[in-house]
C-alpha beads as a LAMMPS data file, in Angstrom:
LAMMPS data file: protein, C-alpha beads

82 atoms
81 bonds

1 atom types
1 bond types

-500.0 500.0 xlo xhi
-500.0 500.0 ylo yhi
-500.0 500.0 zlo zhi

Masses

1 110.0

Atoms # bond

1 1 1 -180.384 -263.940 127.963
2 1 1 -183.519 -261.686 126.908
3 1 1 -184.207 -260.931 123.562
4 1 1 -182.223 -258.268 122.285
5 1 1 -179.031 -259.257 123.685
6 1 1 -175.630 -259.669 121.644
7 1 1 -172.780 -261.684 122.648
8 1 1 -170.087 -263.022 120.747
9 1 1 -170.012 -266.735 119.483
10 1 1 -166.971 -266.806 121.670
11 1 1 -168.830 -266.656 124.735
12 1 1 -171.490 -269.391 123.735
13 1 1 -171.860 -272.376 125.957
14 1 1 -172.000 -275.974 124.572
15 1 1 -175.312 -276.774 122.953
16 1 1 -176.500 -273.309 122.806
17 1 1 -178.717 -271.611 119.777
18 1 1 -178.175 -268.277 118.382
19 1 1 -178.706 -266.339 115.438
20 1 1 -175.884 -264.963 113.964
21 1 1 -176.413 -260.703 114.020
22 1 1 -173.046 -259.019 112.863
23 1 1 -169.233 -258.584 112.853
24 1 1 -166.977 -256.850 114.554
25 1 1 -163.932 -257.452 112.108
26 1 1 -164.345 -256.640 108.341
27 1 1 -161.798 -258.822 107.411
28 1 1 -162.648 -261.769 108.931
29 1 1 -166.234 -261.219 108.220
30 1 1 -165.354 -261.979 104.567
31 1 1 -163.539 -265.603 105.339
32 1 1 -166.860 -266.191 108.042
33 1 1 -169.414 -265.348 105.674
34 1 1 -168.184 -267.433 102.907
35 1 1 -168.105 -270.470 105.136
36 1 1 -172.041 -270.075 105.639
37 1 1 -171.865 -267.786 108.280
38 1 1 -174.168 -265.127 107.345
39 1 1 -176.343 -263.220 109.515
40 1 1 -179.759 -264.602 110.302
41 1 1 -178.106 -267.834 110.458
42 1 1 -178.823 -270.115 113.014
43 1 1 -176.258 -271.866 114.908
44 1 1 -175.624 -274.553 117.072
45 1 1 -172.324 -274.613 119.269
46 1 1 -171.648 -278.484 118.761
47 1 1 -168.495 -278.943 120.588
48 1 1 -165.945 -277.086 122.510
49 1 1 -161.908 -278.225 122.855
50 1 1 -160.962 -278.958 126.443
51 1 1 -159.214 -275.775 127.046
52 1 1 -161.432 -273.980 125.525
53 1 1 -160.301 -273.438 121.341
54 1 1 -161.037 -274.512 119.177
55 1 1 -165.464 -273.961 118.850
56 1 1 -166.958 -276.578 116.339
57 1 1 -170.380 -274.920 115.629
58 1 1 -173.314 -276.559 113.395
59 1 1 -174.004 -274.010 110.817
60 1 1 -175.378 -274.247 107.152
61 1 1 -175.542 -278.009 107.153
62 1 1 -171.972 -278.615 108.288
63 1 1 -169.720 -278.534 111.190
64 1 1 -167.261 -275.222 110.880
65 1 1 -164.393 -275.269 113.427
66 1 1 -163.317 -272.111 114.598
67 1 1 -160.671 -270.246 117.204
68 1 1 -161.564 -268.492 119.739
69 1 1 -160.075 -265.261 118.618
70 1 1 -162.389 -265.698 115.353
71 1 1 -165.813 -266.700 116.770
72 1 1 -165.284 -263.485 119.101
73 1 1 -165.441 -261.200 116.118
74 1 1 -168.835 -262.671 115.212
75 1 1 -171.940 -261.472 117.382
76 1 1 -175.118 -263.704 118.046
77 1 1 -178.863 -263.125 119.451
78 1 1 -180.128 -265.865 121.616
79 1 1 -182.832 -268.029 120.167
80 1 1 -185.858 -267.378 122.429
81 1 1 -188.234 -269.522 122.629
82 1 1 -191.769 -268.511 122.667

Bonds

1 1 1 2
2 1 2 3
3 1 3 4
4 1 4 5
5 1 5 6
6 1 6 7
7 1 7 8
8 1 8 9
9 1 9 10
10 1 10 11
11 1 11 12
12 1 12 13
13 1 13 14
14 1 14 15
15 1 15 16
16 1 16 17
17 1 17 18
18 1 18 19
19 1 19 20
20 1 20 21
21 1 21 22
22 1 22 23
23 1 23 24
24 1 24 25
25 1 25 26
26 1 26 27
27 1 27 28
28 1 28 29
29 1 29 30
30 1 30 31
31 1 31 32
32 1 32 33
33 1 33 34
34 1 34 35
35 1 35 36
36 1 36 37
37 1 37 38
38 1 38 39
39 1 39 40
40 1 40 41
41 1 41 42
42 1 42 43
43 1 43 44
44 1 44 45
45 1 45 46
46 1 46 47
47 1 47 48
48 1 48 49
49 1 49 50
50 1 50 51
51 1 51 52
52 1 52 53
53 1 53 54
54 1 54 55
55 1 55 56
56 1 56 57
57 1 57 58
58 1 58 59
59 1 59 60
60 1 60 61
61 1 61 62
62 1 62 63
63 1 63 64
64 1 64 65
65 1 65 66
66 1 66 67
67 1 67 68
68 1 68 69
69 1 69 70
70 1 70 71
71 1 71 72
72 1 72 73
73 1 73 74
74 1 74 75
75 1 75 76
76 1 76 77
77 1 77 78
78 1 78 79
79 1 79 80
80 1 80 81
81 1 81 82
């Protein structure tokens, strides 16, 4: 990834660092962003199910679990590392 790229949190691998950028769902940007997850946030994808969902991410000093369907409404920057 180069800086300026988005992606969703949905698409992060295990281990990866990001900075939370945006939404793409109103609605569930409300529930994400009172769980801590508010942009310029880092995060930390800490583990991912077997098949896939759910996505336990490190983010504001605690471990948020979250579906697949809702970490894909939530876009991320890579961390790049200088």
């Amino acid at each position: 990834m180069k800086q300026g790229d988005t992606y969703t949190l949905a698409n992060m691998k295990l281990g990866e660092r990001a900075v939370i950028d945006s939404f793409t769902d109103s609605e569930m940007s409300l529930k994400l962003l009172e769980m801590g997850c508010i942009p310029g946030e880092t995060i930390v994808v800490d583990n991912i199910a077997p098949m896939g969902d759910p996505i336990a991410i490190f983010v504001s000093g605690y471990l948020l679990s979250l579906r697949k369907k809702e970490a894909s409404t939530v876009l991320v920057k890579p961390v790049i590392k200088s």
